[in-house]
C-alpha positions as a printed Julia matrix, in Angstrom:
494×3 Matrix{Float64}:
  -7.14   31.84   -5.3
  -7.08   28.99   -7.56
  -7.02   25.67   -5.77
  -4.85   22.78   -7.08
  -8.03   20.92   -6.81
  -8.63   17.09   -7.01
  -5.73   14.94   -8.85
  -7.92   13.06  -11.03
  -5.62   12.35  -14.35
  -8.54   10.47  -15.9
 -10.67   13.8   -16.94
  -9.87   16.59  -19.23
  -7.18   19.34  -18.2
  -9.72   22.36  -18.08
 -11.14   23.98  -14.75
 -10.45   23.52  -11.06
  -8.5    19.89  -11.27
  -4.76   19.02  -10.07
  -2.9    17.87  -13.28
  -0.05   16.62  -11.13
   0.3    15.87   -7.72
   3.93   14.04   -7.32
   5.16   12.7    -3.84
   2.06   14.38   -1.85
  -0.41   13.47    0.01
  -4.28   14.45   -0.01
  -3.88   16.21    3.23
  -7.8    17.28    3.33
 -10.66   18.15    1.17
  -8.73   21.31   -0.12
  -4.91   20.72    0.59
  -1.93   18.25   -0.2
   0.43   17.64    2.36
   4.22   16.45    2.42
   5.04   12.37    1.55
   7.88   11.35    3.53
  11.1     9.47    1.93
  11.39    5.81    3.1
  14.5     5.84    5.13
  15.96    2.84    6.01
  16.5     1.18    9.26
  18.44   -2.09    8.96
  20.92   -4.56    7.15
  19.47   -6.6     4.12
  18.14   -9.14    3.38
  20.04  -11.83    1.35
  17.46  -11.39   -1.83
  14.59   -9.78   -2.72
  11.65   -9.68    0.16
   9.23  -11.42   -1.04
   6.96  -10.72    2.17
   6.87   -9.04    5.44
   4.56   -8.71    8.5
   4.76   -7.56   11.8
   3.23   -9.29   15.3
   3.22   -8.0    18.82
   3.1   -10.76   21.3
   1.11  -10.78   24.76
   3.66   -9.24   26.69
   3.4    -6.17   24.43
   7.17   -7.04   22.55
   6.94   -6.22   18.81
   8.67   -8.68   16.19
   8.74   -7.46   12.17
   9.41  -10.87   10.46
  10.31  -10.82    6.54
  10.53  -13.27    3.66
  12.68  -13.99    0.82
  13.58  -16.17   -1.23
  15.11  -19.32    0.97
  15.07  -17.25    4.42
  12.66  -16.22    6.85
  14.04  -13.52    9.12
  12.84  -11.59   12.17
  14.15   -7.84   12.86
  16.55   -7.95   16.11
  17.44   -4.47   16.76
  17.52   -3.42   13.39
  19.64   -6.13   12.35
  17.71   -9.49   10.0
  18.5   -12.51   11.96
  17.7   -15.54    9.74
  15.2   -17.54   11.72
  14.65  -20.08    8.88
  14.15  -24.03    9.84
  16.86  -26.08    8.88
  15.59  -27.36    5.76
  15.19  -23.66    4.15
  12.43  -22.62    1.4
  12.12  -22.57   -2.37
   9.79  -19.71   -2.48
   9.15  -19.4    -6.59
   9.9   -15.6    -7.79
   6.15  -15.19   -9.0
   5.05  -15.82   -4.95
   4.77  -13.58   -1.79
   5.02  -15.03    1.57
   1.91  -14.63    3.47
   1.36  -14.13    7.35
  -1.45  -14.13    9.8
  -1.2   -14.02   13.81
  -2.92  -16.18   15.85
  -1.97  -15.18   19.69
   1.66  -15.5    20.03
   2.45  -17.7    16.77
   2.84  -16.0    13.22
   1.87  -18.07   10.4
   3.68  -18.12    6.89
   2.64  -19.41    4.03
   4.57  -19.58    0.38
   2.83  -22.16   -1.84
   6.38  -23.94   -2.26
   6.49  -25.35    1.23
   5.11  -26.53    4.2
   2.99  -24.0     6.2
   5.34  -22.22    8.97
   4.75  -21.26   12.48
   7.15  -19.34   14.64
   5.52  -18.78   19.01
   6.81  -15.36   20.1
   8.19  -15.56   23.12
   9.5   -19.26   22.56
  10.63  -20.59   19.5
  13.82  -19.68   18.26
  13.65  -20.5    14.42
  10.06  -21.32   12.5
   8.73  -25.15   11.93
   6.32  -26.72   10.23
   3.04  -25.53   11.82
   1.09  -29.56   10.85
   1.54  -32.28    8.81
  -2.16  -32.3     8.34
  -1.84  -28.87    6.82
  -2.44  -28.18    3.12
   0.43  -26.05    1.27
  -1.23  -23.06    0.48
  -0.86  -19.39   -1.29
  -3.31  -17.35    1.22
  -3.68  -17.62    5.12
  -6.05  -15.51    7.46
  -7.21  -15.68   10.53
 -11.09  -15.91   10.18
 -13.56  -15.47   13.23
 -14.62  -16.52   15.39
 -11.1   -18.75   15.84
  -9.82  -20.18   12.81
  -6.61  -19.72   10.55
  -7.97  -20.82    6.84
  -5.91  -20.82    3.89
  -6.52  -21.27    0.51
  -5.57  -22.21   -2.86
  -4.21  -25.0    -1.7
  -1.85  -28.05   -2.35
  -2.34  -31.5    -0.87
  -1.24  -35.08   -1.45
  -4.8   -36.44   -2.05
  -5.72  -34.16   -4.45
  -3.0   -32.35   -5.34
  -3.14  -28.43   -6.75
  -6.63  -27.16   -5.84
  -6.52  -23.14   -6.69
 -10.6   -22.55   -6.03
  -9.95  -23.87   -2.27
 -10.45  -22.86    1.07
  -9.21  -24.64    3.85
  -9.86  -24.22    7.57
  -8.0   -25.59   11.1
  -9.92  -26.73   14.02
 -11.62  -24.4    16.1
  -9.49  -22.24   18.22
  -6.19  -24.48   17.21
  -4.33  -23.42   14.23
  -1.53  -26.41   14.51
  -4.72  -28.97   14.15
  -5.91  -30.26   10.94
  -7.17  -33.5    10.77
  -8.29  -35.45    7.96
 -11.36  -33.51    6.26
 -14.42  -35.79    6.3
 -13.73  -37.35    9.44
 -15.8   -37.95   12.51
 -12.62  -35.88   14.34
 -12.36  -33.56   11.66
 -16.13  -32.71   11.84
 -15.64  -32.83   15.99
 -13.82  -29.35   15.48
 -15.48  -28.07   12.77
 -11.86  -28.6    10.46
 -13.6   -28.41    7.0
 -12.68  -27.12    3.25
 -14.66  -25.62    0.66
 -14.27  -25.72   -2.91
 -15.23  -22.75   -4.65
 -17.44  -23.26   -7.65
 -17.38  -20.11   -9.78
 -14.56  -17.13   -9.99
 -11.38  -19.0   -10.6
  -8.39  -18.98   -8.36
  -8.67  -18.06   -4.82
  -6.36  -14.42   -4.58
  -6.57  -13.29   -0.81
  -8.56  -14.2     2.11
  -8.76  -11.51    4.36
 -10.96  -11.49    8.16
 -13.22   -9.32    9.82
 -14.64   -7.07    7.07
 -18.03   -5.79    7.07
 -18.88   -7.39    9.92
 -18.64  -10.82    8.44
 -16.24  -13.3     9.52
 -14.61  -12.96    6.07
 -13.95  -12.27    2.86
 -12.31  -14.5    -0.3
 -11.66  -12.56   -3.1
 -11.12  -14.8    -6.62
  -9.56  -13.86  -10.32
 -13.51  -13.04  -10.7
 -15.83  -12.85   -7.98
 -16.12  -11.82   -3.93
 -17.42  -14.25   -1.85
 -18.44  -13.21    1.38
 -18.16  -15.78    4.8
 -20.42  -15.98    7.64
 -20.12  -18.43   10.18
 -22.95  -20.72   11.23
 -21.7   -23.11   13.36
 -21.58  -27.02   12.93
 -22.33  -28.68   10.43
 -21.7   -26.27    7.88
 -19.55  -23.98    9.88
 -19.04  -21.17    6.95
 -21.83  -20.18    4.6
 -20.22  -18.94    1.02
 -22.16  -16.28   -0.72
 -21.29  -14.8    -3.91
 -21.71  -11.24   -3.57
 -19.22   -9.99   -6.51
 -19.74  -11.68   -9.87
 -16.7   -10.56  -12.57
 -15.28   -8.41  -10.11
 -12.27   -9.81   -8.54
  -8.67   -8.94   -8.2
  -5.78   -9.99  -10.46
  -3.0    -8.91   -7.92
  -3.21  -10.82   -4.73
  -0.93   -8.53   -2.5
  -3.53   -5.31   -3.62
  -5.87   -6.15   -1.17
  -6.23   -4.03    1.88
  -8.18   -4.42    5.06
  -8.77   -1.65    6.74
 -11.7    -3.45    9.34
 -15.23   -1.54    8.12
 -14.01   -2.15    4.32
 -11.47   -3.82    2.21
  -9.81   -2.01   -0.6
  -8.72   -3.54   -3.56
  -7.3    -3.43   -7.67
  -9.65   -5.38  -10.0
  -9.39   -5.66  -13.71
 -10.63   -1.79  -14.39
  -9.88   -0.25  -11.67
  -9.91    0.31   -7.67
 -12.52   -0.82   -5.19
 -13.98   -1.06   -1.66
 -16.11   -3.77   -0.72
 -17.79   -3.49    2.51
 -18.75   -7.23    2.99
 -21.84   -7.16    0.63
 -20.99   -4.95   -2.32
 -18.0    -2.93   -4.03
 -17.84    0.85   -4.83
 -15.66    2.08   -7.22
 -12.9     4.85   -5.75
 -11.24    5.01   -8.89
 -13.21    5.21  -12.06
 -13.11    8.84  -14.25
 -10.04    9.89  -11.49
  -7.2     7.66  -12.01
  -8.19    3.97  -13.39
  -6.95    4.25  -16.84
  -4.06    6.57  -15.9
  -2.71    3.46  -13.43
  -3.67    0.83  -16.24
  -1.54    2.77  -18.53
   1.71    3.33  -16.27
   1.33   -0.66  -14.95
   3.61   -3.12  -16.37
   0.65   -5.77  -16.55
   3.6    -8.82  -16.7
   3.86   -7.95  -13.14
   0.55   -7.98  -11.11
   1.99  -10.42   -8.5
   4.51   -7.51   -6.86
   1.91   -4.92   -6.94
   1.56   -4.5    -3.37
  -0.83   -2.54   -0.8
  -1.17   -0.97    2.76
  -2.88    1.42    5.0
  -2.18    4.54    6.96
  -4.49    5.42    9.36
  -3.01    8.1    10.59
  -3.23    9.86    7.44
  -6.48    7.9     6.66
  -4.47    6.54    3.29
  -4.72    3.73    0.79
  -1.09    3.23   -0.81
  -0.38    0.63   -3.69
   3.64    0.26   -4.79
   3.78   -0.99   -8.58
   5.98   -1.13  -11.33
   5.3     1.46  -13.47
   6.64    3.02  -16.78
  10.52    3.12  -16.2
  10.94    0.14  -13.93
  13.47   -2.14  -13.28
  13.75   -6.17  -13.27
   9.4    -5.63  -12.0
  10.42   -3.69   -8.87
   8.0    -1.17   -8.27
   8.84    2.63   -8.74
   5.5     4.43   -8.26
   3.04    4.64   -5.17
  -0.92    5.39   -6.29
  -2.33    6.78   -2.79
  -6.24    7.5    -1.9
  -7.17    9.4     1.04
 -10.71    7.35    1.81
 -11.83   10.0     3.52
 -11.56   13.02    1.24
 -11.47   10.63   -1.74
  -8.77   12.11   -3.28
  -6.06   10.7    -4.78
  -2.18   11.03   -5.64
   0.83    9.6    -6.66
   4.61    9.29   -5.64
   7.69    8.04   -7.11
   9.44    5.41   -4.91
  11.56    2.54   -5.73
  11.03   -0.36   -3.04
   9.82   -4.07   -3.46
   7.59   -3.98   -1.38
   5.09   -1.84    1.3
   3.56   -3.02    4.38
   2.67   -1.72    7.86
   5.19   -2.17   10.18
   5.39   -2.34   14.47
   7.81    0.39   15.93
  10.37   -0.99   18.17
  10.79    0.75   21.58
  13.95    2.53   22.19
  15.56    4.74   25.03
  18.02    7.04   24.84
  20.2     5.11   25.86
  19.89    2.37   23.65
  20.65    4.54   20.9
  24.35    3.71   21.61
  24.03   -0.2    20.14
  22.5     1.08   16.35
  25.47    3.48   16.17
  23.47    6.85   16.27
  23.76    9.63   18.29
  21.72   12.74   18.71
  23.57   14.58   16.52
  23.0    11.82   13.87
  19.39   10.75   14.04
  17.89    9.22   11.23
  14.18   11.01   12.89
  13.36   13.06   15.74
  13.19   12.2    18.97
   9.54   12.48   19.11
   9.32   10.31   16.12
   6.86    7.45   16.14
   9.88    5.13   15.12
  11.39    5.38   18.41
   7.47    4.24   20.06
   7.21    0.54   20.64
   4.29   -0.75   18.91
   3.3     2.05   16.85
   1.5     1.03   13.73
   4.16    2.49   10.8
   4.16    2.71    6.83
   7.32    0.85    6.26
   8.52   -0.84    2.78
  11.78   -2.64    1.78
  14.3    -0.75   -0.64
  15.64   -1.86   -4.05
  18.26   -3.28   -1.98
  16.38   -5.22    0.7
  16.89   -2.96    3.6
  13.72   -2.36    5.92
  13.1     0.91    6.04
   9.84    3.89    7.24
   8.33    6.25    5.65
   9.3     8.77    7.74
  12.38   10.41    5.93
  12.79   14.04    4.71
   9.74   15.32    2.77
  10.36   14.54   -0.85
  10.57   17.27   -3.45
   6.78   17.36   -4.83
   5.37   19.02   -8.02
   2.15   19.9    -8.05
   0.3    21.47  -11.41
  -3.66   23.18  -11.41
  -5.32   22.51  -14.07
  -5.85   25.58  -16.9
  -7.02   28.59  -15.62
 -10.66   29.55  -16.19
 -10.54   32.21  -18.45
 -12.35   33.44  -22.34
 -10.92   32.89  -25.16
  -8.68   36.46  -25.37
  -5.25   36.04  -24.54
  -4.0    36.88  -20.99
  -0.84   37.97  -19.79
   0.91   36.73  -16.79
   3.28   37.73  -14.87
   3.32   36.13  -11.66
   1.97   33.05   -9.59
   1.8    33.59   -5.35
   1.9    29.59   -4.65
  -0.11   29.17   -1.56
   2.59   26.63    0.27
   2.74   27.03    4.16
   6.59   26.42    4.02
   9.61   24.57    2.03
  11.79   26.5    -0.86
   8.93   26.85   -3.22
   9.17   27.83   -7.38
   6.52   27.76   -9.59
   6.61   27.91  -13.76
   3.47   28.29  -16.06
   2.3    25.75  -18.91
   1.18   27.68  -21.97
  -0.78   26.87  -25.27
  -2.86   28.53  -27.72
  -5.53   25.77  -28.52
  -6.56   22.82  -26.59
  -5.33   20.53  -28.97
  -1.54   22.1   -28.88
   1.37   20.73  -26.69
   2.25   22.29  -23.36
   5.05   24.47  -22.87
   6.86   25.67  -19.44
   8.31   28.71  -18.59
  11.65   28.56  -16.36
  10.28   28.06  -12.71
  11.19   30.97  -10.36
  11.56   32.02   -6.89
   9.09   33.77   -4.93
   9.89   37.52   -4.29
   9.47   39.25   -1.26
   5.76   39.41   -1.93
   5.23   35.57   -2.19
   5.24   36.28   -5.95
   6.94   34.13   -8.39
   7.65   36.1   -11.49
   6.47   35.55  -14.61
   6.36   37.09  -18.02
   4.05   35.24  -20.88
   1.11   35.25  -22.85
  -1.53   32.68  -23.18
  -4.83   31.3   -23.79
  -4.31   28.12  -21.96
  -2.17   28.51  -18.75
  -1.69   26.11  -15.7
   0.61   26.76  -12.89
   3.31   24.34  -11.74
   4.42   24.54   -7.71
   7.96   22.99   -7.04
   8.81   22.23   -3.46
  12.18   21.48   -3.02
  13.31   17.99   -1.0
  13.69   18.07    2.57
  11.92   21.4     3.42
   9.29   21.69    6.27
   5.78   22.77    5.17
   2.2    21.25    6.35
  -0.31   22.38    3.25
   0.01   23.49   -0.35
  -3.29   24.88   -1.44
  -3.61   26.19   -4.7
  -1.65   29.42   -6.69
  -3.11   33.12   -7.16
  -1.88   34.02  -10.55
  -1.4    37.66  -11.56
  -2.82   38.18  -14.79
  -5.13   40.47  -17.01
  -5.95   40.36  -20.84
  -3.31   40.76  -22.36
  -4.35   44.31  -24.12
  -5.07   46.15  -20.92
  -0.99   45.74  -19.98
């Protein structure tokens, strides 16, 4: 058997390598596995979300709140309520809206206005969390009880990007005047940044250090001391940053991330490159660079997957169309063709079946199974918001996926062919052979066919060059693709 091997786009087409591997997943060290369509599961949104998070409060009751443009909105059984204050937003189109949860109250942030806090369980539409508080791109929750935020806005000094800004100590709607004998009473402090540029995310709890603040150009890690200094800054990254806030990913032991050549994980003192000779220039050269700012990232950790949406070659108005995904712990890659705005994780929201009723399903028209996770309050979901602002999971029918080996070892006599067994546990499965007679000629395909009753997809050609492309048509069941066993001997012994 030939394996379809690692997808790794960056290195030559010869030997045991995946030339494609379209809407899979890297299943395992050996196998790609199915990538679910994202099906949606409510009404839009008025524009383009611009943000989304999801909270579970105390009691155990699961919210999914969303941004766009002028609205803030929480998910009430599967319909978007607008839960915006009064006064609305002017969130810029080159922003996200940022949250963090702090006990029951979800923080939002977007740069244009005031900071926002909405209490599960009480409030009814979000406020302005302080009027102490800064305006600010980024907001985390840092340990061991803050909420900082950074690159910030105030009316003292106006637009400071290399900022970091922190509440008092174990109250996020308290920020007193920085300098202050209160101020310094709670440990309520900023820091200004001297090297890297613009703050681009703060994320929490990575590494085991309190945090993390990742610039245009440098990492700084942040470990907490205590008064007077409260956080110690160290630079740990120097020209390595991230020019696309929204790709950073915290995953708890690491944060994963897109810098300026490629894709990272830092694990609170240094970075390790996941994507350098595999799939670094390959992304760089599908990206639409005008649009770093709606590049955005999340985590499965079911499937132990690292999944960036961006807008790739063939997108529209900068909504992304293509999904990069690393397994971190095979450390394989893949890709997928999606168009959404954005990707997040989202909180399932229980259901009974008798319930189903008020969303207008029945059993005979279930969007998933009834042993779905959708259907699970407070299950931790891939979820991402459609082209036309609908939430929806990723938990549709399997996509059709294409996956290609790379050219078959073999001398330099010609070989015929004349069938490939794909090695596909399931799904309506064709496969077609790429031909050429040097390695600096074009690729041609053969028409795909079915398999026989042997497994055996026939095929009829002669080459010197030949790869093996497995179709698997949309919305069939399978588990693991593996690799193709071609039939084929030189070509003078047929």
């Amino acid at each position: 058997m030939i394996p379809f091997g690692e997808w790794a786009p960056d290195r030559a087409d010869f030997g045991n390598a995946a030339t494609v591997a379209t809407n899979v997943i890297p299943k395992s060290d050996e196998t790609y596995g199915p990538f679910s369509d994202l099906s949606t599961v409510s009404d839009a949104l008025t524009a383009r979300c611009q943000g989304a998070f999801a909270g579970r409060d105390s009691d155990g009751n699961v919210t999914n709140f969303s941004g766009d443009a002028s609205k803030l909105y929480r998910m009430v059984t599967l319909t978007q309520t607008d839960i915006s204050r009064s006064a609305g937003y002017a969130t810029v189109n080159d922003a996200t809206w940022r949250f963090c949860q702090y006990g029951n109250r979800v923080i939002a942030t977007n740069f244009a206005d005031e900071i926002q806090s909405y209490v599960m369980g009480s409030s009814s539409i979000f406020a302005n969390l302080s009027s102490g508080a800064p305006k600010a791109r980024h907001v985390a929750v840092i340990n061991p009880g803050f909420v900082m935020v950074g690159n910030t806005y105030d009316s003292v000094d106006g637009n400071v990007p290399n900022r970091v800004w922190w509440s008092e100590y174990l109250d996020p709607t308290s920020w007193p005047t920085v300098g202050t004998a209160a101020a310094q009473a709670v440990q309520s402090d900023y820091n200004d940044i001297p090297t890297g540029g613009w703050v681009q995310a703060i994320t929490g709890a990575v590494g085991g250090a309190a945090g993390a603040v990742f610039m245009d150009t440098a990492i700084y890690r942040m470990d907490y001391e205590g008064p007077p200094t409260v956080f110690r800054f160290t630079e740990v990254e120097r020209l390595r940053g991230t020019p696309a806030p929204n790709s950073v990913i915290n995953v708890g032991p690491f944060a994963a991330y897109l810098g300026e050549d490629g894709f990272y994980m830092f694990d609170g003192s240094q970075s390790r490159a996941i994507g350098n000779s595999k799939v670094d220039k390959t992304f760089y050269a599908d990206l639409d660079q005008s649009y770093f700012h709606r590049i955005s990232g999340a985590a499965d950790p079911v499937n132990k997957l690292l999944i960036w949406a961006y807008p790739g070659s063939g997108h529209s108005n900068g909504n992304p169309n293509k999904l990069i995904i690393f397994n971190w712990e095979s450390g394989r890659w893949s890709e997928a063709a999606i168009n959404c705005e954005l990707i997040f994780r989202a909180l399932s929201t229980g259901y009974t079946l008798d319930g189903l009723d008020t969303l207008g399903y029945t059993l005979e028209t279930l969007p998933f199974s009834l042993d779905s996770r959708v259907w699970t309050g407070g299950r931790l979901i891939l979820s991402g918001f459609d082209a036309v602002h609908k939430l929806g999971y990723f938990n549709g029918s399997n996509l059709a996926a294409t996956i290609e080996t790379g050219e078959f070892p073999q001398s330099q006599e010609l070989m015929y062919v004349d069938g490939i067994r794909p090695m596909v546990d399931g799904g309506t499965v064709t496969a077609a052979v790429g031909y050429r007679a040097t390695p600096s000629a074009s690729i041609s395909y053969t028409s795909a066919t079915s398999a026989g009753d042997d497994g055996v997809c026939p095929q009829r050609i002669s080459a010197r060059y030949a790869r093996a492309r497995v179709s698997i048509a949309a919305g069939g069941s399978w588990t693991h693709a593996q690799g193709i066993e071609p039939r084929m001997t030189p070509d003078g012994e047929r």
